[in-house]
C-alpha positions in Angstrom: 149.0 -18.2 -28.4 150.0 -21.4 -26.5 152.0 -19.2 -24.1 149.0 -17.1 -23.3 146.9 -19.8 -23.1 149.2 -21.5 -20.2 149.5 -18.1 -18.2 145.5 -18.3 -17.9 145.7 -21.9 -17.0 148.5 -21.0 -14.2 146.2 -18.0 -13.2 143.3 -20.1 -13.1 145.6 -23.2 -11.1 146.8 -20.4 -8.4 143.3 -19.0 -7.5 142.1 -22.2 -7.3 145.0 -23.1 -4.8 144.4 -19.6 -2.6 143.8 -21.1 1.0 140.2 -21.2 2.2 140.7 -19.3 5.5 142.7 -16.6 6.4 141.8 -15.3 9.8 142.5 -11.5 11.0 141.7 -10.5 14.9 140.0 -8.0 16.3 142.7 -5.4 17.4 140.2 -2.5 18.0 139.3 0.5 15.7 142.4 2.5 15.1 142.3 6.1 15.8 145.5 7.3 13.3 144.7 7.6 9.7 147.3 5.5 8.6 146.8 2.5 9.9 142.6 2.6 9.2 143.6 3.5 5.3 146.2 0.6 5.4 143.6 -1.9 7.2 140.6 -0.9 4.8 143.2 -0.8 1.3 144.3 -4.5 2.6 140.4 -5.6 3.2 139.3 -4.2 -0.6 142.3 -5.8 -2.3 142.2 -9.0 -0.5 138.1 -9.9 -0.3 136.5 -7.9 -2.6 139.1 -7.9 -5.5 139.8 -4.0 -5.5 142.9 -3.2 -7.8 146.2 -1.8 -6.3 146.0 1.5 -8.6 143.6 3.4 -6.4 145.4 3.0 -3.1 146.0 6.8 -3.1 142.6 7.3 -3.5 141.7 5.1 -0.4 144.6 7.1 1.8 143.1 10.4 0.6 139.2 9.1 2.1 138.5 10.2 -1.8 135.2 9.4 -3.2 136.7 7.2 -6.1 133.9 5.7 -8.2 135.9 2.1 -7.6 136.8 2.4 -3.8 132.8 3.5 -3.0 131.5 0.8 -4.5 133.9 -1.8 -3.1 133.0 -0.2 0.4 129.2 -1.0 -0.8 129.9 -4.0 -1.9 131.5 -5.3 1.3 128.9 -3.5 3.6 125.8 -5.1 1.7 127.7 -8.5 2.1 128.5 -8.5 6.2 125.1 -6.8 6.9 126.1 -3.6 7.4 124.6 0.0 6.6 125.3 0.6 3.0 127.0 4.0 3.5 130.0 3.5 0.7 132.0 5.1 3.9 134.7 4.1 6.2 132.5 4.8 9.1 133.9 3.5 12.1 131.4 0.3 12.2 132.9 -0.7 8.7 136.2 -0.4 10.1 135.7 -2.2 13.5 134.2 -5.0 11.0 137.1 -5.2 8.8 139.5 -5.7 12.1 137.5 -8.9 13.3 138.6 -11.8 12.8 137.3 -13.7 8.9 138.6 -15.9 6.6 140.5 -15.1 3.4 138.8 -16.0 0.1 136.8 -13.7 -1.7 133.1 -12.6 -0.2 130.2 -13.4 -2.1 126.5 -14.0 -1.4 124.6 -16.5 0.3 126.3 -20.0 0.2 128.7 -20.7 -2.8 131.5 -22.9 -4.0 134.7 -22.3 -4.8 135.6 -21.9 -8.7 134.3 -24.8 -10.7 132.7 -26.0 -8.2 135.4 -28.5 -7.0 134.3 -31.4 -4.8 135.3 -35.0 -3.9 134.4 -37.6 -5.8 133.7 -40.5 -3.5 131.5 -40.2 0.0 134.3 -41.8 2.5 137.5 -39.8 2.8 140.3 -40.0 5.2 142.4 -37.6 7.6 145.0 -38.1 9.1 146.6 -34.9 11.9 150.1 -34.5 10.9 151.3 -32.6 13.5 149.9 -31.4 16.9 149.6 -28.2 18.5 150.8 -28.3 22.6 148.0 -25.5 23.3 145.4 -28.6 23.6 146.1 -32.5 24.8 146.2 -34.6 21.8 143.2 -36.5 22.8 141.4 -33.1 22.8 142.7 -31.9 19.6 141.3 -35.2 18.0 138.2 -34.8 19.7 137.4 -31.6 18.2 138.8 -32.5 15.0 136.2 -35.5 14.7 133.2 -33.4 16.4 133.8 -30.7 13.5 133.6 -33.7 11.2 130.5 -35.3 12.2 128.9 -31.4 11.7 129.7 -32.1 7.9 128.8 -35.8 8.5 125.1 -35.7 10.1 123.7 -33.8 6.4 125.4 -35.4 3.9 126.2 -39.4 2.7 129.7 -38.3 3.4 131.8 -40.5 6.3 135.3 -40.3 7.5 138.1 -42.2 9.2 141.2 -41.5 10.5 144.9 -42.5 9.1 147.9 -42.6 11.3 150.4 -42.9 8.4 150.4 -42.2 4.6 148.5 -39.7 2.7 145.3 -38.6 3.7 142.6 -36.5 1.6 142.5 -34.2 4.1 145.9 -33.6 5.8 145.5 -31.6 9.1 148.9 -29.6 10.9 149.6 -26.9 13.0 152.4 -24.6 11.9 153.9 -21.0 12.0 155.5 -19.1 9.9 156.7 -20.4 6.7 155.3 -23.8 6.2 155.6 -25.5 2.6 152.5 -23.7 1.1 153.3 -20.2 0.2 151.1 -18.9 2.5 153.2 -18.1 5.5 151.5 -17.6 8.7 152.4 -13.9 10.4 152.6 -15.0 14.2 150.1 -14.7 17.0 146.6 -12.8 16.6 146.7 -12.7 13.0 146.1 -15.0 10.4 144.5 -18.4 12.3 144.2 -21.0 9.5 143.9 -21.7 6.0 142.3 -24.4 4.1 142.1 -26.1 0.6 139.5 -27.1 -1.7 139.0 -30.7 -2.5 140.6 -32.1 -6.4 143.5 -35.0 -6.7 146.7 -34.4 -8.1 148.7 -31.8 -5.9 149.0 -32.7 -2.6 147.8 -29.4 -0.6 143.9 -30.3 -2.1 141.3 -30.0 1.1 144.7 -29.6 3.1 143.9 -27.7 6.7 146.7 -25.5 8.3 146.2 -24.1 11.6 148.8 -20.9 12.9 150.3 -22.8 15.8 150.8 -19.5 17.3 147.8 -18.9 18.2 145.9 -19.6 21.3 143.5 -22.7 20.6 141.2 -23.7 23.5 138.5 -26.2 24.1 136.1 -22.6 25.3 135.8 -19.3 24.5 139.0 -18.3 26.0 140.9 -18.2 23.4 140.6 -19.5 19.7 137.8 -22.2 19.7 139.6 -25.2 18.0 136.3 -27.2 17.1 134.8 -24.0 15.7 137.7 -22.7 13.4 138.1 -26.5 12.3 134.7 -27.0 11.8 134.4 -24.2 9.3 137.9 -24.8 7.2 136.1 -28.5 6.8 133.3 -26.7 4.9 136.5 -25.3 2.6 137.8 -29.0 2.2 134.7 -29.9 1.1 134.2 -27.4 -1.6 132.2 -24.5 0.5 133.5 -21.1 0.0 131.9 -18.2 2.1 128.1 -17.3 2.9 126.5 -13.5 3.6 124.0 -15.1 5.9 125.7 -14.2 9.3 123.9 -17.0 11.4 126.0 -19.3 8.8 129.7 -21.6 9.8 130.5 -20.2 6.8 130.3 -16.6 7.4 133.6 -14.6 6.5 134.0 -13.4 10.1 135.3 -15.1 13.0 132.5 -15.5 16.1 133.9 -15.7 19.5 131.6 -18.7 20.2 129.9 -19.5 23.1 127.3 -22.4 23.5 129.4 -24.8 22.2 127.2 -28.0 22.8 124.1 -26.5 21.0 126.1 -26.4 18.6 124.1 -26.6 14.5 124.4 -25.7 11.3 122.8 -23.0 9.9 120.0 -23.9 6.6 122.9 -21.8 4.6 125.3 -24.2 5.6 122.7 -27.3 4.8 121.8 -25.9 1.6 125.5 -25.3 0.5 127.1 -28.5 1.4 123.9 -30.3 -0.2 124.3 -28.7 -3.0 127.7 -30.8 -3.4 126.6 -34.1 -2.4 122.8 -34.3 -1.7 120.8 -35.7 1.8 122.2 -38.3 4.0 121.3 -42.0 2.6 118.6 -43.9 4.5 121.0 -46.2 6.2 123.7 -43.1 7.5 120.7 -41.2 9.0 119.8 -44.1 10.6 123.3 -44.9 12.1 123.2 -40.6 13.3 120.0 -40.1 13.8 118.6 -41.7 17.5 115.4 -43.5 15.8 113.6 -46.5 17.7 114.4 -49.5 15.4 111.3 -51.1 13.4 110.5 -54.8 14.3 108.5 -55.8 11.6 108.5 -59.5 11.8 107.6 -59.4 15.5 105.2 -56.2 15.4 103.9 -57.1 18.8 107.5 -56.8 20.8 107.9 -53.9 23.0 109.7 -51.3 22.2 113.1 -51.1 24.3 112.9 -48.2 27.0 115.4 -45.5 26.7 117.2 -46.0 30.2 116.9 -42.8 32.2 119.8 -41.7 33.5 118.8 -39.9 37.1 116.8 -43.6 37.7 118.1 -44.6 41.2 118.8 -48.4 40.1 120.6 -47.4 37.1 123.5 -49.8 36.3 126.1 -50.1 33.4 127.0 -52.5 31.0 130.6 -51.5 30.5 132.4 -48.1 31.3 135.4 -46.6 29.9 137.6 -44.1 29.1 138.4 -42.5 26.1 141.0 -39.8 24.9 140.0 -37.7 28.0 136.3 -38.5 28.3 134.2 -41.0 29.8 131.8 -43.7 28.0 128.8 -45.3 30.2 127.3 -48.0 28.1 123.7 -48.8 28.5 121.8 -51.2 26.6 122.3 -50.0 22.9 123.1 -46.1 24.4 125.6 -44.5 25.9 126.6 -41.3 28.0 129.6 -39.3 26.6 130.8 -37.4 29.5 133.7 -34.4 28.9 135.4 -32.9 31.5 134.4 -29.5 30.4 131.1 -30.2 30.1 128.9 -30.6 32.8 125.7 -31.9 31.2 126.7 -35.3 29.7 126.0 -36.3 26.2 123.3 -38.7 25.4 123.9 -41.3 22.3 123.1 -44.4 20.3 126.1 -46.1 20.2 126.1 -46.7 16.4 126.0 -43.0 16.0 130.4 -43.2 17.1 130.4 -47.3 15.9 128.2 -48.4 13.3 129.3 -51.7 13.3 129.2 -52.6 16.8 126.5 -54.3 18.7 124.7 -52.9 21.6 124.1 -54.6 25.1 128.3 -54.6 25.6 129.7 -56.9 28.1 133.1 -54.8 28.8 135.1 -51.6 27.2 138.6 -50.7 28.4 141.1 -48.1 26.5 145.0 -48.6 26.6 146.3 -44.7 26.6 149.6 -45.5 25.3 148.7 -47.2 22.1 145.1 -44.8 22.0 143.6 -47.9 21.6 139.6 -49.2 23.3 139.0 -52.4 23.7 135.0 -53.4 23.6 133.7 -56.7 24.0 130.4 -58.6 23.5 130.0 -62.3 23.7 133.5 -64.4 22.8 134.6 -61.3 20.7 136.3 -58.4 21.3 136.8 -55.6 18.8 139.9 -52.4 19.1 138.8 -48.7 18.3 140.9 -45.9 17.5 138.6 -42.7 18.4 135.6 -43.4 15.9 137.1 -46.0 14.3 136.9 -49.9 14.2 140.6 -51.5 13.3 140.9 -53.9 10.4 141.0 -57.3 11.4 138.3 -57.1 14.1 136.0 -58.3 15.9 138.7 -61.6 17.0 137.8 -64.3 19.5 138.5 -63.2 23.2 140.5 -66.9 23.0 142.8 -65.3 21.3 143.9 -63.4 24.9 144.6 -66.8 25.9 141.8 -67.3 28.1 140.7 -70.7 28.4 137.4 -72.4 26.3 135.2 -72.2 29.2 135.3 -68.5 29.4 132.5 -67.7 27.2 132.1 -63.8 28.3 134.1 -61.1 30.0 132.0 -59.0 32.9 134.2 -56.5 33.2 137.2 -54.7 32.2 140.0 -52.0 32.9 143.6 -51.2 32.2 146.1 -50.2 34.9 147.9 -47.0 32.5 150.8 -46.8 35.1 151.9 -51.2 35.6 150.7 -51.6 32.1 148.5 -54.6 33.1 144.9 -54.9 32.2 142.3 -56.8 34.5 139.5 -58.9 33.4 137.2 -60.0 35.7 134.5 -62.9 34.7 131.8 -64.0 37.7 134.0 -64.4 41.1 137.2 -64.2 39.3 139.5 -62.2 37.7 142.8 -62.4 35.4 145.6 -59.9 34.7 146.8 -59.2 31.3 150.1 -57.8 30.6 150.0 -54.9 27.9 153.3 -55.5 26.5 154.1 -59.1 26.2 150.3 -59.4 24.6 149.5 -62.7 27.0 147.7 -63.6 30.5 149.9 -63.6 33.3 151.2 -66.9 35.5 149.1 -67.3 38.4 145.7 -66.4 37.5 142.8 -66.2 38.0 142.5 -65.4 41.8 139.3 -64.2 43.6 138.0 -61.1 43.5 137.4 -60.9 47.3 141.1 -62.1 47.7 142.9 -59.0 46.0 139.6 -56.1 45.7 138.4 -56.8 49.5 134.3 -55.1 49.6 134.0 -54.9 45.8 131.1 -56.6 45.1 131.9 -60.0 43.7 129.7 -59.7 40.3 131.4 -57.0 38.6 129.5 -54.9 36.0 132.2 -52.1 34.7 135.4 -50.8 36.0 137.0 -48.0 35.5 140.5 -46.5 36.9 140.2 -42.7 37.4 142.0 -40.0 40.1 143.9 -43.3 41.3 141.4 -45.1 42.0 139.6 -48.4 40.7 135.8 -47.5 40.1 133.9 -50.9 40.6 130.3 -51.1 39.5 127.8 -54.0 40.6 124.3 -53.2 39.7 123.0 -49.6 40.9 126.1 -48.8 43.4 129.7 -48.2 42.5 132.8 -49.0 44.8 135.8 -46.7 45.0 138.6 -48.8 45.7 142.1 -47.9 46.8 144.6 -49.6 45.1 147.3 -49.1 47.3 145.6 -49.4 50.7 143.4 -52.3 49.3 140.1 -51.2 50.7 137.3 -49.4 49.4 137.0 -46.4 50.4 133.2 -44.9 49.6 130.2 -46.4 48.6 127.4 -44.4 45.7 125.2 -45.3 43.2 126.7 -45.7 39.9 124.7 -43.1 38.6 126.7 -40.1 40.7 129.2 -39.4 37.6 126.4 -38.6 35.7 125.3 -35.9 37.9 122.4 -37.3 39.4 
């Protein structure tokens, strides 16, 4: 009795454990008989639970009682004409590409409906793929994130070291989990539910042999991410065909319209209810409510096409550009043409708006933003411990009560700060102000403007903003070398 009673336990532990995601491409409908039996006996075993005894009866096209109705079963699922034959739009269907738990309708959970037990979890990416910079692969990791993020209380932050509760790796072949991955256009990623205990709960693997892309060139990262997330959350699979969480793989196109289907809402709110009041409201891009002052204005939402548009702070970050504007900002992606239009809480809840200076050190993935006499370090989305710290601490002396502007020079590893005519140069590896400084602005960046706004260092260039027009300056012939308004990387 105690025996039998493990072996269900074990049976119960290993379904439990079956990855969330096992992806199959689209290779074409086969037109040999073998290899359309062995595709459609493989389908029925794996998704809709069809028992290894009748695979003569699949080979033979037999009308088995059991094999008809799995064939049912699956067409009524993906939406397809309930024929209970392997008619060549059931088999085109069954070589796309889908993930590898069981099919059942509408949204569902997995077993026992597993989920986590606390609202703010951690990740940390193991191990990169070289398909994708790393920068990119982090920015699609934290855009499948905030999908999950917007319509729940749940929030997340990146580790660098130590376990996470969702550990994120690419990988090929046999990788540690039992589930090996079978090479390129195959299987594209698996994923766990969440629990504590074993370490492989609301784990994500991604087949390193595949092709991942930023587009729809090859396998969409943010999309195939996005939807194992909704398996580390608890989400199994959904019939509804608009849903993430539909079984089979969508060549996506339309990335930045991107939405959740009310499937996919109802599902993961199922788990852990609505967003609170105060996460909307650092997601959401809601006027703030006054009400001691009723009779203040309202602040204008700055328009981004107005010709005396100018910036608080610009920088860059992991391959994109930030344009900082009054408590917004403009998130601009190199494969993106429209930018991307945000309150800056929605990325940092805890920093202020109206920012004096931003500047990111590549190297150490590290942004620097600064408002007043402090200065606070971001990794992607988010805030280190032990900020905000007093821009003293840099060594500047007490007079300097703000910084105007700021940017890092990735190549000398020196960063300059420039406050009203001056400026002061920062070395990025011994932490402290260099000998000699500050010098004039019109000494060392001849035509800049001598207020500075923002800086930026991009193609080789310095990009100097003063009010509505931006300087490109030449670092090594010392000259500027074009004049624009400050509004021309926004594409206006």
């Amino acid at each position: 009795m105690v025996s039998t009673m493990r072996m269900k336990n074990l049976a119960i532990l290993v379904l439990l454990y079956l990855p969330g995601c096992l992806t199959y491409p689209l290779h074409g409908t086969a037109k040999e008989e073998d290899p359309n039996m062995d595709l459609a006996q493989q389908y029925l075993e794996n998704y809709y639970n069809l028992t290894k005894d009748v695979r003569q009866f699949v080979r033979r096209k037999d009308s088995s009682n059991a094999v008809v109705k799995k064939i049912e079963e699956m067409q009524k699922f993906l939406g397809l004409e309930v024929t209970g034959k392997l008619d060549s739009n059931t088999l085109e269907v069954m070589a796309k590409p889908r993930c590898g738990v069981p099919d059942v309708g509408q949204f569902t959970t997995f077993p026992g409906v597993p989920k986590w037990r606390k609202t703010h979890l951690t990740y940390r990416i193991v191990k990169y793929t070289l398909d994708l910079p790393r920068e990119a692969v982090d920015s699609a990791i934290e855009k499948a994130l905030k999908v999950w993020e917007e319509v729940t209380p749940l929030t997340f932050s990146r580790v660098d070291e130590g376990k996470a509760d969702i550990m994120i790796s690419f990988a090929v072949k046999e990788h540690g989990d039992f589930f090996r991955f079978d090479g390129p256009g195959k299987v594209l990623a698996h994923a766990y539910p969440p629990g504590v205990g074993l370490g492989i709960y609301g784990d994500i693997h991604f087949d390193d042999d595949e092709q991942w892309t930023e587009d729809a060139s090859g396998t969409n990262l943010f999309f195939v991410a996005a939807h194992e997330l909704g398996h580390s959350l608890g989400l199994s699979h959904s019939a509804n065909t608009e849903a993430l969480m539909y079984p089979v793989y969508k060549q996506t196109t339309g990335l930045a319209h991107f939405g959740l289907s009310q499937d996919d809402v109802t599902g993961i709110q199922s788990l852990y209810g609505t967003p609170t009041a105060s996460h909307e409201e650092s997601l959401v891009p809601t006027e703030p409510m006054v009400p001691t002052q009723p009779n203040l204005p309202e602040p204008e939402t700055p328009a981004m096409c107005d010709p005396a548009l100018s910036f608080d702070a610009v920088s860059t970050l992991r391959g994109e550009m930030l344009f900082f504007k009054d408590r917004y900002l403009w998130r601009k992606r190199h494969w993106n043409f429209e930018p991307e239009f945000h309150l800056i809480s929605a990325f940092w809840p805890s920093l202020p708006s109206d920012l004096d200076a931003a500047y990111e050190v590549i190297s150490k993935d590290i942004t620097f933003i600064f408002k007043g006499n402090k200065f606070w370090a971001t990794r992607g989305l988010e805030v280190q411990a032990g900020y905000p710290r007093d821009i003293h601490t840099l060594g500047f002396p007490p007079s300097i009560r703000k910084i105007d502007a700021a940017v890092s020079d990735q190549e000398k590893k020196k960063t300059y700060f420039f406050v009203e005519e001056k400026y002061w140069r920062f070395d990025e590896i011994s932490r402290s102000l260099d000998q000699g400084f500050p010098r004039l602005i019109a000494d060392d960046f001849p035509g800049v403007e001598p207020k500075v706004d923002a800086v930026v260092q991009a193609f080789g260039f310095f990009y100097f903003f003063s009010g509505s027009t931006q300087f490109e300056f030449d670092p090594n012939a010392r000259m500027v070398t074009r004049r624009s308004n400050a509004n021309e990387w926004l594409h206006c």
